[in-house]
Every structure is written in C-alpha cells, then in structure tokens.
N, C-alpha and C positions, 0 to 999 in steps of 0.2 A: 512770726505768728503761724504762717504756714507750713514752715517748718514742722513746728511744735506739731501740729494737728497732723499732718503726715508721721512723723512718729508716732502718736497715739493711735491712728488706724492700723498701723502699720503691728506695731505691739498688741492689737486687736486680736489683726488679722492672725499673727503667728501664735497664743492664745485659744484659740478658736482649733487652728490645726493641730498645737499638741490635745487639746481634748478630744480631739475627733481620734490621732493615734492613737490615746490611751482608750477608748473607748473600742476601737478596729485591735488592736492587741491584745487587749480583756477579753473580747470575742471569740477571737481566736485562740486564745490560751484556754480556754474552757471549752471550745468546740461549739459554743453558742452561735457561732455566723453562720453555721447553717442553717439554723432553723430560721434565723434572723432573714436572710435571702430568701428559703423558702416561702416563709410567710407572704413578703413583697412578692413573689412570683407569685401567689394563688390572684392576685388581683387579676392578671393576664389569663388566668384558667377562668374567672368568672367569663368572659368575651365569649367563652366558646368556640375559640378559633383554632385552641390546640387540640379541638377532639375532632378520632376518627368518624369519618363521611361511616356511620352504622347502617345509615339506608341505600347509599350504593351498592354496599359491601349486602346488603339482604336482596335489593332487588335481582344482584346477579345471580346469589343460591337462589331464589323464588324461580327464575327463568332458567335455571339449570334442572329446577325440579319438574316441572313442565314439560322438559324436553323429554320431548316420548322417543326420543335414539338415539339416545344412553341415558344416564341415571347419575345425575350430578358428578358429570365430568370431569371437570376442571378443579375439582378439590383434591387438595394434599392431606392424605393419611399421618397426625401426628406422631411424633415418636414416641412414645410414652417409658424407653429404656433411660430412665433420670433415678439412681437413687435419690434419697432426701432425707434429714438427719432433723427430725420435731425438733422445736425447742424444749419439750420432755425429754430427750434423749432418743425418744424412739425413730428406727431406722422404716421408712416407709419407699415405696416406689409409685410414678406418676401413675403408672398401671392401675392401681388400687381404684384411681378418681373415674376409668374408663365408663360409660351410662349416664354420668351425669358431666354437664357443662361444667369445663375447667376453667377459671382466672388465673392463672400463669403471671406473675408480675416480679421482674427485676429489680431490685433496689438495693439500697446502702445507706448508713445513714449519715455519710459524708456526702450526700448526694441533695444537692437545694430542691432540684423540681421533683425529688421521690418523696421528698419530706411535703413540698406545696400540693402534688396530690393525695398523700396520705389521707386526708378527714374525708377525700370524696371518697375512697376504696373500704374505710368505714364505714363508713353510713351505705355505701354497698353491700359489703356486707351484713350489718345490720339486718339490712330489708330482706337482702337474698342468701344468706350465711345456709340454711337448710335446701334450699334448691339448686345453688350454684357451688363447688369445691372450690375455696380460694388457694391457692399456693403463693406464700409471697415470700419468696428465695431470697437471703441474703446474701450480698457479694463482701460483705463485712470482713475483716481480717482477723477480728477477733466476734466470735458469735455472742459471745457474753454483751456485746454492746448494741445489737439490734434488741435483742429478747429484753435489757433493762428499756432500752427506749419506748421499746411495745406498753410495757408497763407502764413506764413513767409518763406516757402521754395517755396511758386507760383504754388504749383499744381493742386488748385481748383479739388480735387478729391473729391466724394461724401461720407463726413463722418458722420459716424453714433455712434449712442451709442444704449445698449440694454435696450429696457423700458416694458422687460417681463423676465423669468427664460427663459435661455437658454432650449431647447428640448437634450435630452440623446445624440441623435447623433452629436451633434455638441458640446458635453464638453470635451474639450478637457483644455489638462495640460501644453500644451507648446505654447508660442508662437512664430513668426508667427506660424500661421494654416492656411492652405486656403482651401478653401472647391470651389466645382464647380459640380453645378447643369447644366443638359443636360435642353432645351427646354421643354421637354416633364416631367419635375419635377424628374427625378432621378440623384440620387449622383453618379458621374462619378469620381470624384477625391477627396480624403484626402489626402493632404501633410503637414505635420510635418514639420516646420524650413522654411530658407531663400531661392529663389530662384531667378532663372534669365528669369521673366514672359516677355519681350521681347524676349525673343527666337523664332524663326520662326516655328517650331516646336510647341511650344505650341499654337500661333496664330491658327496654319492650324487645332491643336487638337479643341480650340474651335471653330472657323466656322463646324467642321463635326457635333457638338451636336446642330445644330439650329434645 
C-alpha cells in the first residue's frame, strides 16, 4: 500500500516538473521570461532599497555650492561627445541635451531589472518628459526589438541606440546604468542596477540640478 502511494507522489511529483519545463521553455522560446523576472523583481523595487541615497548625493552639491573657495569643486564635467541613432532614424548627439537636466539610462531588453524599472522611468517621464531630456540607449543587438517593445508595452519613451564608441565615463559593465547629468553639464549621479525612478525624492533631486 505504501508502495502504491509512493508511486503515485512520486508520478506527481515528476508531472508537476515536466509542466513547470514546458512552461520555463515556452518562456524562453518566446523571450517571455524576461519580462516574467522583471515583473517579480519590481516587488524588490517597491522596498526602496535599490534607489540611489538622492539626498546625500544633494547635500554634498548644496555644501559645495556654499563653498565660498571654489565654486562646486568636486564635480566631474560630462562628456556629452555620444552620437545617438532616434528610433526615427535620426542621428542626434548628447550635446544637443546640454541646459537642460539629462536621464542618461542603459538598458536592453534581455535585461530583467531594466524591464522591472521600466513603468517607474515612465511615469517619469510622463510627469517630467518637458523639463528633463531622457535618453534611454539601447544595448540591443538588434534595434528593431527595443523600438517594437517601446510600443508594444505603450510607453512612447524616447529610444535610442549608440551610433559613436561610448566615452570612458559612461562604460560601464552592468546594466541598467543610469547616469544623470545636472543642467550645467556635470555628472551628478551613476547608479549601477534597477531602481524605483518614480520616487518623489528623486523627482525633487532632479528639479534642484536645473
């Protein structure tokens, strides 16, 4: 009897596993598990543990600009020498963005946490699309599959590809990256990984760099 019933768990169990392969290969064969992951990571973005410290990174430019012997220091000059290929076809350079706050952001869309903060970089845009330049660079192999994805999730965000050799300070080895250039042309933020760019907090950080 025990027997029997150890078979029948057991014929469960392995059941249960080919549905779960066919379900992880179906995924995969459609390029569905990424989004699939992403999604599960945005729970980890609600925590607010993967965003950049905004008021550190302000309190320091606030006390560099104070400093009456010199004139904000310790900030790095962006390189703004990036061509960049619209999803129109048109050829543009970062120089163009120079006066206004830039959103500089890395991604692909084989990338889980670029896809789990995608809605916050939306709704970013959304609220700041005319005050802030977003550039959101794809490292895509083929560009045709960011620009259909832009669509096919409706966020009309302005994507790009790079149609120069990236500059030193912006090679970076992970993505997302997001980089964030002040008004005045200097790099105010590198952040490594996913975050939750709706945050109010970071909002208020970029209105202080116009």
């Amino acid at each position: 009897m025990n027997t029997k019933k150890e078979n029948k768990n057991k014929k469960k169990t392995w059941i249960q596993y080919g549905i779960f392969a066919i379900v992880a290969i179906t995924l995969y064969a459609t390029g569905l598990h990424t989004e699939v992951v992403g999604f599960a990571q945005r729970g980890l973005l609600a925590t607010g543990l993967m965003n950049p410290d905004v008021e550190e990174i302000a309190q320091v430019r606030n006390n560099e600009k104070n400093d009456d012997k010199a004139s904000m220091p310790n900030l790095t000059k962006a390189d703004l020498n990036l061509k960049l290929i619209h999803a129109e076809g048109k050829t543009r350079s970062l120089k163009e963005f120079k006066g206004k706050v830039i959103f500089l952001n890395f991604w692909a869309t084989w990338c889980p946490p670029c896809i789990a903060e995608m809605p916050s970089i939306d709704e970013l845009h959304e609220e700041m699309g005319d005050e802030v330049a977003f550039v959101m660079l794809s490292f895509d192999d083929d560009f045709e599959k960011a620009k259909d994805f832009d669509k096919r999730k409706g966020y009309d965000l302005p994507i790009y590809a790079p149609a120069s050799n990236l500059p030193e300070m912006f090679q970076s080895s992970s993505l997302p990256t997001t980089y964030i250039i002040d008004a005045a042309g200097n790099l105010a933020l590198t952040h490594k990984g996913m975050a939750d760019y709706s945050d109010q907090d970071f909002k208020d950080f970029l209105l202080d760099l116009k």
